[in-house]
N, C-alpha and C positions, 0 to 999 in steps of 0.2 A: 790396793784394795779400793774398790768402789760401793759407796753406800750408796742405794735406790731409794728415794724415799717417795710414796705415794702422797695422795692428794689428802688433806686434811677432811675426816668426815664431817658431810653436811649434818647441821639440826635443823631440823622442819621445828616451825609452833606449830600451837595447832589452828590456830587461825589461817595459815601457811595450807595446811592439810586439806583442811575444810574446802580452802577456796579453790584448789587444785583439783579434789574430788567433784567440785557441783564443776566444773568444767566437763565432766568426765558423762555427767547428764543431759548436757546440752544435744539438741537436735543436730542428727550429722555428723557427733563427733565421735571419733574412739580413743578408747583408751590407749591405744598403742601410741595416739598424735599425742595426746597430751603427755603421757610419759615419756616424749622424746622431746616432748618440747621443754620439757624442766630436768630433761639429764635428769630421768628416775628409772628405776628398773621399774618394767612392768609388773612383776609379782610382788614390788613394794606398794605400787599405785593402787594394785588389786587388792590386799592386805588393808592399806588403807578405807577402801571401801566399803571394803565389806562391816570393817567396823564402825562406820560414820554414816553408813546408808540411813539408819533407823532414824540417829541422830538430826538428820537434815533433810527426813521427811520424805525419803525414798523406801517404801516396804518392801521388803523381802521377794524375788521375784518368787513366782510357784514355780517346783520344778516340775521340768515333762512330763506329760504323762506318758506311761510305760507302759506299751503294746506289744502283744506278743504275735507274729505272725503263726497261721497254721501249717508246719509241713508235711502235715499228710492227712487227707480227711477220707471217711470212712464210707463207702456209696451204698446206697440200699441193696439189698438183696434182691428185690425186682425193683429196675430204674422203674421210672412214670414214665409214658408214652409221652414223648414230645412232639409238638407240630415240627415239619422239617422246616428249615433255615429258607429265606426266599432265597432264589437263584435267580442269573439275570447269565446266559450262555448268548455268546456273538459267535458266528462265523463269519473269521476275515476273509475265507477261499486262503489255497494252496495249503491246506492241510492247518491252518493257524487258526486258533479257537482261543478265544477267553471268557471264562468261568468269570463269575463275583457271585460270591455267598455270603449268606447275612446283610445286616442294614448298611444299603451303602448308598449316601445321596444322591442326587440325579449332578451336583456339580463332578463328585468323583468321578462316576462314570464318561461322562463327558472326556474329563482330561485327561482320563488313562485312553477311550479310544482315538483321541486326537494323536495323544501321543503315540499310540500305536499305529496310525494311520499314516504318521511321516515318514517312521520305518521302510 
């Protein structure tokens, strides 16, 4: 018969606690380093924080705010008359043509017909 015996459990103080958590604020750091770097699970290290946060002068973050996207919106019954979209038409000859609609800079333009032009 073989007896397995595990590792004797650790006790943190809470001084111990404390000083492991404000690591845990430090610029640059995360959580995941420093729970590994003290052999602690991460959901004890989180645990601990949550409850020492107050404690050591770190407020509560706000949580997200909670947006809702629209999927499906409703169009007027008569659209509004919109001005059409600028257009910019090239013809490269042999039958090749490019269109651009809407706001397109003049560097854009540029580098698509260069690009087109090495073609």
């Amino acid at each position: 018969m073989d007896i397995i015996m595990g590792k004797e459990r650790r006790r943190w103080s809470e001084d111990d606690k404390r000083r492991i958590v404000l690591e845990t604020f430090e610029a640059g750091v995360t959580c995941h380093e420093v729970a590994r770097r003290h052999e602690l699970s991460n959901g004890m290290l989180f645990t601990w924080r949550k409850r020492l946060r107050a404690e050591l002068g770190f407020p509560e973050a706000a949580p997200p705010a909670v947006r809702f996207a629209p999927f499906a919106m409703i169009a007027d019954a008569a659209p509004a008359a919109r001005e059409p979209a600028p257009t910019i038409e090239v013809d490269l000859g042999g039958g090749a043509r490019v269109v651009i609609t809407g706001a397109a800079t003049a560097d854009l333009v540029i580098v698509v017909l260069k690009a087109l032009a090495r073609k």
